[in-house]
C-alpha positions in Angstrom: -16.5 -20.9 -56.8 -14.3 -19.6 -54.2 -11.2 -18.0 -53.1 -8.8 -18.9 -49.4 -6.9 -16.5 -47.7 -4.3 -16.7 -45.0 -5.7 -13.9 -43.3 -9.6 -12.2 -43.5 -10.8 -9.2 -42.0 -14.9 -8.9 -41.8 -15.3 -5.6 -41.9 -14.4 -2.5 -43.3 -14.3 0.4 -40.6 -11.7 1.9 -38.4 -10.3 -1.1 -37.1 -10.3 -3.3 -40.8 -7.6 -0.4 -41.5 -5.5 -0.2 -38.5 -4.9 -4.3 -39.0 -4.1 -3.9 -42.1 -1.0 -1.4 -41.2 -0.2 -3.4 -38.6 0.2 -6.5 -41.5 1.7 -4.7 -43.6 4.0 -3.5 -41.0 4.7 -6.7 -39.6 6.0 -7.8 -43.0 2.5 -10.3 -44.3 3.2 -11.4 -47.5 1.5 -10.2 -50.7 -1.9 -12.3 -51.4 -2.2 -13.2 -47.7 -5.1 -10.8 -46.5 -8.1 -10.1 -47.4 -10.6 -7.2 -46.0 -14.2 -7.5 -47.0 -16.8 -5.0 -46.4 -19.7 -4.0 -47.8 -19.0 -0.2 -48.4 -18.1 1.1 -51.6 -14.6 2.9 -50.3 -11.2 1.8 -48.4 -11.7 2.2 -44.4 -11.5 5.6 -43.1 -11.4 7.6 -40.2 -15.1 7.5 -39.3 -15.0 10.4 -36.9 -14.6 12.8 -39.8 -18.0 12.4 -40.8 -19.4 14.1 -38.0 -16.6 16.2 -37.1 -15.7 17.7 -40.3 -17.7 16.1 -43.6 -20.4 18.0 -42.5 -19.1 21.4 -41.9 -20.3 24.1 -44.3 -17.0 25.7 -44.9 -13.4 23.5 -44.7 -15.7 20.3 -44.5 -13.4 17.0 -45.4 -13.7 14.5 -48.4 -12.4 11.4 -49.1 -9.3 10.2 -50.0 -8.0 12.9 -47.4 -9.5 10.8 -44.1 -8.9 7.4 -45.3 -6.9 5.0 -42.4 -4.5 5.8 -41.0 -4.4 9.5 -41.1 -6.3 9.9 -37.3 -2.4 8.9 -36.0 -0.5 10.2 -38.2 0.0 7.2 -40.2 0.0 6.5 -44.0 -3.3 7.4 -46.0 -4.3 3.6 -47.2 -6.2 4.4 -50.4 -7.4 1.7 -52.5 -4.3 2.0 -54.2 -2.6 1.4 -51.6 -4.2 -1.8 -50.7 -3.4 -3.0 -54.2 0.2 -2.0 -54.0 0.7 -4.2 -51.1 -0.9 -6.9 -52.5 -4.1 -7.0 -50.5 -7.4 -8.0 -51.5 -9.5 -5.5 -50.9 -13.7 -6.6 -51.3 -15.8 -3.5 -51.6 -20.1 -4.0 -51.8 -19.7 -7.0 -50.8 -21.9 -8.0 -48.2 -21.1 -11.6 -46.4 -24.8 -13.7 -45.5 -23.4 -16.4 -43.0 -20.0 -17.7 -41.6 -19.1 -21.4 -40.5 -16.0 -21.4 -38.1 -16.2 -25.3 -38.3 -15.6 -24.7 -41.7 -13.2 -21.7 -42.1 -15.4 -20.2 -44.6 -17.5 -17.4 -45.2 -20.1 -16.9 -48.2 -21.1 -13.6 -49.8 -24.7 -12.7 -51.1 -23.1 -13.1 -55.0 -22.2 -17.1 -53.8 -18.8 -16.7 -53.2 -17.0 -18.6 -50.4 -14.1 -17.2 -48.8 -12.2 -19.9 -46.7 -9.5 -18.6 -44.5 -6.8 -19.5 -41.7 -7.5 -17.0 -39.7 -10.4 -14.5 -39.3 -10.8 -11.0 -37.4 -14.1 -10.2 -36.8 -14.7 -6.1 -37.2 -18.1 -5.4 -38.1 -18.6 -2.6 -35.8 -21.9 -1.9 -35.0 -25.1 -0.3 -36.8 -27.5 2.6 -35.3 -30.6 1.6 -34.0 -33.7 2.9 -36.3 -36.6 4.4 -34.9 -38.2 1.4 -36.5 -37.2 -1.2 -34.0 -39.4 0.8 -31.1 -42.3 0.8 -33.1 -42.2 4.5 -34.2 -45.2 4.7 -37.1 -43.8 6.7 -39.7 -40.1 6.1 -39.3 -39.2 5.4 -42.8 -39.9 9.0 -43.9 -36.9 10.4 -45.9 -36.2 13.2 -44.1 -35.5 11.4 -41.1 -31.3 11.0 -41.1 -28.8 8.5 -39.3 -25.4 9.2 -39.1 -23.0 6.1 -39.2 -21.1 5.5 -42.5 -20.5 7.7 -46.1 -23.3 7.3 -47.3 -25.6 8.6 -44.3 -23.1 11.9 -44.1 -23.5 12.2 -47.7 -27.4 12.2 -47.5 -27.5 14.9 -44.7 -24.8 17.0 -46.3 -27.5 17.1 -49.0 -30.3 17.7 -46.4 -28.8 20.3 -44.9 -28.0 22.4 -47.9 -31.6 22.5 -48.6 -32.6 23.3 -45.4 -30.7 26.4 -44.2 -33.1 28.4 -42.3 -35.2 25.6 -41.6 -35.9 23.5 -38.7 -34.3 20.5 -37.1 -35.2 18.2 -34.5 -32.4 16.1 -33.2 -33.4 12.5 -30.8 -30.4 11.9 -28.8 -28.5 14.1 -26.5 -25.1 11.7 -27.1 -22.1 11.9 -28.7 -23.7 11.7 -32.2 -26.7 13.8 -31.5 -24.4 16.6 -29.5 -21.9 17.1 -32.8 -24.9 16.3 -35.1 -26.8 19.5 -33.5 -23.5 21.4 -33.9 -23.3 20.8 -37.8 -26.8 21.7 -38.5 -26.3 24.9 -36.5 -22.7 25.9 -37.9 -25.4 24.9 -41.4 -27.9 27.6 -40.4 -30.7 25.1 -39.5 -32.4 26.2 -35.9 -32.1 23.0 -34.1 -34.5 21.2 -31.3 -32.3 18.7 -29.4 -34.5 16.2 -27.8 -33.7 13.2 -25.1 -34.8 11.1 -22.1 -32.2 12.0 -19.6 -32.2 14.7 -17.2 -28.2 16.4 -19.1 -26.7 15.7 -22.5 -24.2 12.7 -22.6 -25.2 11.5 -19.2 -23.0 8.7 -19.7 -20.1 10.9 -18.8 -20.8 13.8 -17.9 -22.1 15.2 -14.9 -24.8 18.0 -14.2 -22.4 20.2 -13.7 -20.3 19.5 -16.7 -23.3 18.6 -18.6 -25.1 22.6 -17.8 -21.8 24.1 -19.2 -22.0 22.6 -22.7 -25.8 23.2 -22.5 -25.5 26.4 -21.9 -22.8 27.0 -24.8 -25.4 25.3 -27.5 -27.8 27.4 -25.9 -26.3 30.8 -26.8 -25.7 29.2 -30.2 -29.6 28.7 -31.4 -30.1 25.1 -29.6 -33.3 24.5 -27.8 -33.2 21.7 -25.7 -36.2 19.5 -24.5 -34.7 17.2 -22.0 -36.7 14.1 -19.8 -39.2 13.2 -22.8 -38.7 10.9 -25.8 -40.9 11.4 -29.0 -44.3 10.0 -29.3 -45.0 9.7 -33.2 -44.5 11.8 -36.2 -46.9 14.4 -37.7 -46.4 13.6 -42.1 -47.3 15.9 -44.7 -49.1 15.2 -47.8 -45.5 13.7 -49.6 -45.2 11.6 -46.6 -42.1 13.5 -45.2 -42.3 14.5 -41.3 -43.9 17.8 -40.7 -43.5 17.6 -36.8 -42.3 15.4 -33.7 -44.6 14.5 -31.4 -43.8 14.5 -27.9 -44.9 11.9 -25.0 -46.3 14.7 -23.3 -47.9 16.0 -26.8 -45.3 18.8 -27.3 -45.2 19.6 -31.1 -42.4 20.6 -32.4 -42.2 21.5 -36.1 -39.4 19.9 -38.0 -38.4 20.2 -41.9 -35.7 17.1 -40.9 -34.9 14.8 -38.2 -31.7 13.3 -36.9 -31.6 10.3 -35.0 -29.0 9.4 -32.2 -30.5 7.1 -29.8 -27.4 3.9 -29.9 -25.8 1.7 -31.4 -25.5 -2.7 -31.2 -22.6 -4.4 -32.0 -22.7 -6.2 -35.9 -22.8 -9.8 -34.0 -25.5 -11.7 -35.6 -23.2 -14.0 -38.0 -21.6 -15.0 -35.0 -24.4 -15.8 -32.5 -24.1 -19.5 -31.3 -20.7 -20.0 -32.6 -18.9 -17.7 -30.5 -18.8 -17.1 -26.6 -21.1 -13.6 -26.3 -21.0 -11.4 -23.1 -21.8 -7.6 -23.1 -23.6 -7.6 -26.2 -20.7 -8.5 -27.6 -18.1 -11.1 -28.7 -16.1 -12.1 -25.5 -12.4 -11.8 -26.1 -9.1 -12.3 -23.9 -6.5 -10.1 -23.8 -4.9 -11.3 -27.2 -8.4 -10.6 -28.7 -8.6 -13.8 -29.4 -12.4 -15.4 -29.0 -13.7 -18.9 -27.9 -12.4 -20.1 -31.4 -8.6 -20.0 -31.6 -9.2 -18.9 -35.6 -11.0 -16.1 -34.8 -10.1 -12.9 -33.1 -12.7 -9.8 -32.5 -11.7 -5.9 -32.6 -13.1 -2.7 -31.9 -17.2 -1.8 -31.1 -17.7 -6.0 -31.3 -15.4 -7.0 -28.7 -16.2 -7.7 -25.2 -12.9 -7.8 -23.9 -10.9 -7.5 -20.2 -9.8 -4.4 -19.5 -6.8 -4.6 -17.3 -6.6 -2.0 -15.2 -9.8 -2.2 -13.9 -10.1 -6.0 -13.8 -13.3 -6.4 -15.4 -14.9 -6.6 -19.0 -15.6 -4.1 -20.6 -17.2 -3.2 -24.7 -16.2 0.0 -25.5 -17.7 1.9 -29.0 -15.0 4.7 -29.4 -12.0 5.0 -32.5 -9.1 4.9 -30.3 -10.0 1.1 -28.8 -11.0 0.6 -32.7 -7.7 1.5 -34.0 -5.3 -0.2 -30.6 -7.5 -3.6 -30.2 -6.9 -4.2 -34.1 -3.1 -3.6 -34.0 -3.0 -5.7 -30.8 -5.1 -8.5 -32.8 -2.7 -8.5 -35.5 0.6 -8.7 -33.7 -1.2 -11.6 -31.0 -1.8 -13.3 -34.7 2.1 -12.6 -35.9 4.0 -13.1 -32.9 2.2 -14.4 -30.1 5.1 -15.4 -28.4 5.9 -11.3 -27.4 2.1 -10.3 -27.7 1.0 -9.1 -24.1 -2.6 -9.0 -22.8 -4.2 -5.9 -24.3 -3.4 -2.9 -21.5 -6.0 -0.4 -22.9 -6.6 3.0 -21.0 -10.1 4.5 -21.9 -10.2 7.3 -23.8 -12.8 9.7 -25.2 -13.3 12.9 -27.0 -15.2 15.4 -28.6 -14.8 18.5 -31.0 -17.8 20.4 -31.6 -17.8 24.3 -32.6 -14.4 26.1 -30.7 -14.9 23.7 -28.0 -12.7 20.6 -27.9 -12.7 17.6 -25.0 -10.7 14.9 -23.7 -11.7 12.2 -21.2 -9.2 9.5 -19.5 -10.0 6.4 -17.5 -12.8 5.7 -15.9 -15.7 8.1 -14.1 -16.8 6.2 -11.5 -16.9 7.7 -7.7 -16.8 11.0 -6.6 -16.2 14.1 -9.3 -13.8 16.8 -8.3 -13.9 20.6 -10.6 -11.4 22.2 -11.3 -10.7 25.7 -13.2 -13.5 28.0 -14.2 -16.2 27.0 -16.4 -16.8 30.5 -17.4 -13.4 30.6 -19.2 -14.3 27.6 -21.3 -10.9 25.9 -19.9 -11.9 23.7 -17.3 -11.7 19.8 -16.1 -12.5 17.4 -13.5 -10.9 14.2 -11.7 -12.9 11.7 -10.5 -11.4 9.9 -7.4 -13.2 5.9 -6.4 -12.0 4.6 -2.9 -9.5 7.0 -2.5 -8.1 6.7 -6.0 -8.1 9.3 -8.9 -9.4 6.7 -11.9 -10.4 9.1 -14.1 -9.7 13.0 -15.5 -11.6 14.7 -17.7 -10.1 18.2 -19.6 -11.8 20.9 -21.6 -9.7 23.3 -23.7 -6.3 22.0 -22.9 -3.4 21.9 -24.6 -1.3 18.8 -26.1 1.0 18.5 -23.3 -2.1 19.1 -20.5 -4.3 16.0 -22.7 -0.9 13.9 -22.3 -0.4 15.2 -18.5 -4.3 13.7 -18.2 -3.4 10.4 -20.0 -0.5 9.5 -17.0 -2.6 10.6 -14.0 -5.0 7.9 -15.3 -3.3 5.3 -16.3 -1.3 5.7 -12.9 -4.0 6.0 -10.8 -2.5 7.8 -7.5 -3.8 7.2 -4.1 -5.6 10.6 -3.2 -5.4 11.8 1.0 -6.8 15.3 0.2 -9.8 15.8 -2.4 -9.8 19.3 -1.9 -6.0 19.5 -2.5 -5.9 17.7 -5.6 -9.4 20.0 -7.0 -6.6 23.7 -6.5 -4.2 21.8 -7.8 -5.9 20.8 -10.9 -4.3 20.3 -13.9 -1.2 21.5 -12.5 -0.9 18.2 -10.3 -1.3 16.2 -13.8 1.8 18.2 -15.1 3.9 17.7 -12.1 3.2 14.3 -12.1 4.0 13.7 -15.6 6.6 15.5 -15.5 8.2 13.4 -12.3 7.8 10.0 -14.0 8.4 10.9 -17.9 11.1 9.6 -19.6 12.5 12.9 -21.0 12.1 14.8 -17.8 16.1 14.7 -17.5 16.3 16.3 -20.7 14.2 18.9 -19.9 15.9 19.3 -16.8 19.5 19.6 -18.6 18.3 22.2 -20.7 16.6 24.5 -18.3 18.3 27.1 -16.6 19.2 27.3 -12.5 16.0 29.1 -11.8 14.0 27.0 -13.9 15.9 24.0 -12.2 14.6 25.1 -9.1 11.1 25.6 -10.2 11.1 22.1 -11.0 12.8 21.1 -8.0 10.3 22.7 -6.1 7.1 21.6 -7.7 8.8 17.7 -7.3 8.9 18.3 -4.0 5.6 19.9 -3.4 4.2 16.8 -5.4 6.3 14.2 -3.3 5.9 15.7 -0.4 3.3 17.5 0.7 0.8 17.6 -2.0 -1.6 15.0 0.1 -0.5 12.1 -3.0 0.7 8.9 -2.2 3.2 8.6 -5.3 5.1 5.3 -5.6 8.7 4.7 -5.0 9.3 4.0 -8.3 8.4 7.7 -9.4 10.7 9.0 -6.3 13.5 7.2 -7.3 12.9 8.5 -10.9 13.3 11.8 -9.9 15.7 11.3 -7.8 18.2 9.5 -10.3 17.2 12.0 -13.3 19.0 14.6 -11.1 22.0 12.9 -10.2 22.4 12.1 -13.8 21.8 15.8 -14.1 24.7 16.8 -11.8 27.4 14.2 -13.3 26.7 15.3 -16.7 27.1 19.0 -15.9 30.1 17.7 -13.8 31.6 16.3 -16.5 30.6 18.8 -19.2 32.6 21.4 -17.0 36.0 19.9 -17.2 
């Protein structure tokens, strides 16, 4: 018994959603795709579940963060899959694939053949279980990566306010996971090897401010240790966490952060592998023309940087599978996937955004005591990265250029008093509606532009391009003929 498909998706996250927009957009026929996962919902936006499913007050529920509300998008229910004719397999869980064959076989016996296949089975959190932790399996130890994980500590939580939580991780998901609990009344213990919380990013200095925040919130942090074992009480729940050292810390649950590995293993010796993940080029296609790979999974070049890179975050989720699907529809316009790294966090009244890359040297800006602050990082004399804490739509999208455009940098000092100021002026000079803007302001704000342009072109220690000077330059000549010719 089996079914064939033009088009299969493995995988029903983020990215299994995005594609399908982009099919749908791209005009796919009705009966042509089919998404199989083995979740019991439609894809959805899975940084709701720790950004706002587990809130005590306001928290979100499905079908409100179903794809592809994160951009603004259409909310694809299950309805809406049906509606557009697309076969959408829910608890189904595939056991093996055989790209020789074009076919994949569920646990029920099914085979699925297909033309072509898009790999996007994400990645699953590693389990205490897989160092050797005894006692691992207790139930009131919590994981946070899908529905039904939020769902269980939703519960735990409820149960436990006033209680005590110990939290093993001190990255993204243990940071917003401590924030939850706390916002939930539950005093929490946070718990992690390196010296400062999401060291992958952030620096000590950056680090000491969000520490410091949680801090005056209730958070204890124990930082430089990992757990030893688990103390169990008589219903074989954890009591306590045991320290390396032999700290105990009393605990009524536990939450585990400590990683993620990419879903790869149906794949392994069929497909080309390199950073833990499914090598891709830049049409996301793999080492089998059939087959392309998307988001966590894919091991893929990153442009800008000229290397390979694997990068677990919902915005490369959502942008690698829209790229897969229109390499698959029109490959004859598809360019190489041109991502720009982005990253971001909202925990309590605070709210992050990272661009680029944070490699070389890191350059504050602004004052960390007014929770508005941000950083540039600047590698061989060229700003690669910027990093922004309470900013404001336009000052993210300010960020966004500056990294993408990567300016040559004379003056480090310069560029940290400038700050985010140097972003704007810089966005400003090379967007597209900066004549607009200009056209509508008045003569002194004309001038205050004028001025900043010229700071920035001039004297501001940047080497900008001639492209951006000659932006500027023709967005004001266009200025004075139209103001020329709206006079007559």
């Amino acid at each position: 018994m089996g079914r064939s498909f033009r088009f299969v998706i493995l995988g029903g996250g983020v990215s299994a959603g995005y594609a399908a927009l982009e099919f749908v957009r791209l005009g796919i026929p009705a009966g042509d795709l089919c998404i199989i996962t083995d979740e019991a919902v439609a894809p959805y936006e899975r940084p709701a579940l720790s950004k706002g499913f587990l809130l005590p007050e306001g928290a979100v529920r499905l079908p409100a963060f179903h794809t592809c509300v994160g951009v603004g998008a259409e909310r694809l229910t299950a309805r809406w899959y049906k509606e557009h004719g697309i076969e959408l397999l829910l608890n189904t869980q595939v056991v093996s694939v055989d790209l020789k064959r074009q076919t994949l076989l569920t646990s029920a016996k099914e085979t699925i053949a297909y033309l072509t296949l898009i790999v996007a089975t994400g990645a699953r959190v590693l389990r205490l279980e897989e160092f050797g932790v005894t006692g691992a399996d207790a139930r009131n130890i919590f994981y946070l990566r899908n529905l039904h994980d939020a769902t269980k500590l939703v519960e735990a939580m409820q149960s436990c306010s006033g209680g005590k939580a110990v939290v093993i991780g001190g990255g993204y998901i243990g940071m917003e996971c401590a924030a939850a609990l706390v916002s939930n009344g539950v005093h929490v213990t946070m718990v992690f090897p390196e010296s400062h919380c999401i060291a992958r990013l952030f620096t000590p200095q950056i680090a000491t401010f969000y520490e410091d925040y949680y801090t005056r919130r209730g958070v204890v942090f124990v930082k430089g240790t990992v757990m030893s074992t688990f103390e169990s009480d008589i219903d074989g729940k954890v009591a306590a966490v045991v320290l390396k050292d032999g700290t105990r810390l009393p605990a009524d649950l536990v939450v585990v952060g400590v990683g993620i590995r990419p879903n790869t293993t149906l794949l392994e010796g069929q497909l080309t592998m390199e950073k833990g993940g499914i090598k891709v080029n830049g049409k996301m296609r793999t080492s089998n023309s059939t087959v392309y790979a998307v988001g966590d999974v894919a091991a893929f070049p990153l442009k800008m940087y000229g290397d390979v890179r694997r990068l677990e975050h919902v915005d490369h989720a959502r942008k690698s599978a829209a790229h897969a699907v229109e390499s698959i529809m029109h490959p004859e316009r598809a360019k190489d996937y041109d991502y720009l790294p982005y990253f971001y966090s909202r925990v309590f009244s605070l709210s992050w955004q990272f661009f680029g890359d944070n490699s070389g040297e890191c350059l504050l800006f602004g004052d960390l005591k007014s929770e508005k602050f941000g950083a540039y990082w600047v590698d061989r004399g060229r700003l690669v990265g910027a990093f922004l804490e309470g900013g404001s739509k336009s000052e993210y999208a300010a960020l966004a250029v500056v990294a993408r455009k990567r300016p040559m940098v004379e003056d480090v000092q310069l560029l940290a008093g400038q700050g985010i100021k140097f972003a704007l002026a810089l966005c400003e000079a090379t967007s597209s509606d900066s004549l607009v803007s200009t056209m509508a302001a008045t003569d002194d704000e004309r001038g205050a532009m004028a001025a900043v342009a010229s700071d920035l072109l001039q004297h501001s220690g940047f080497k900008v391009g001639a492209g951006i000077v000659v932006a500027v330059a023709v967005s004001w000549v266009a200025y004075w003929y139209g103001r020329k010719k709206w006079r007559k």
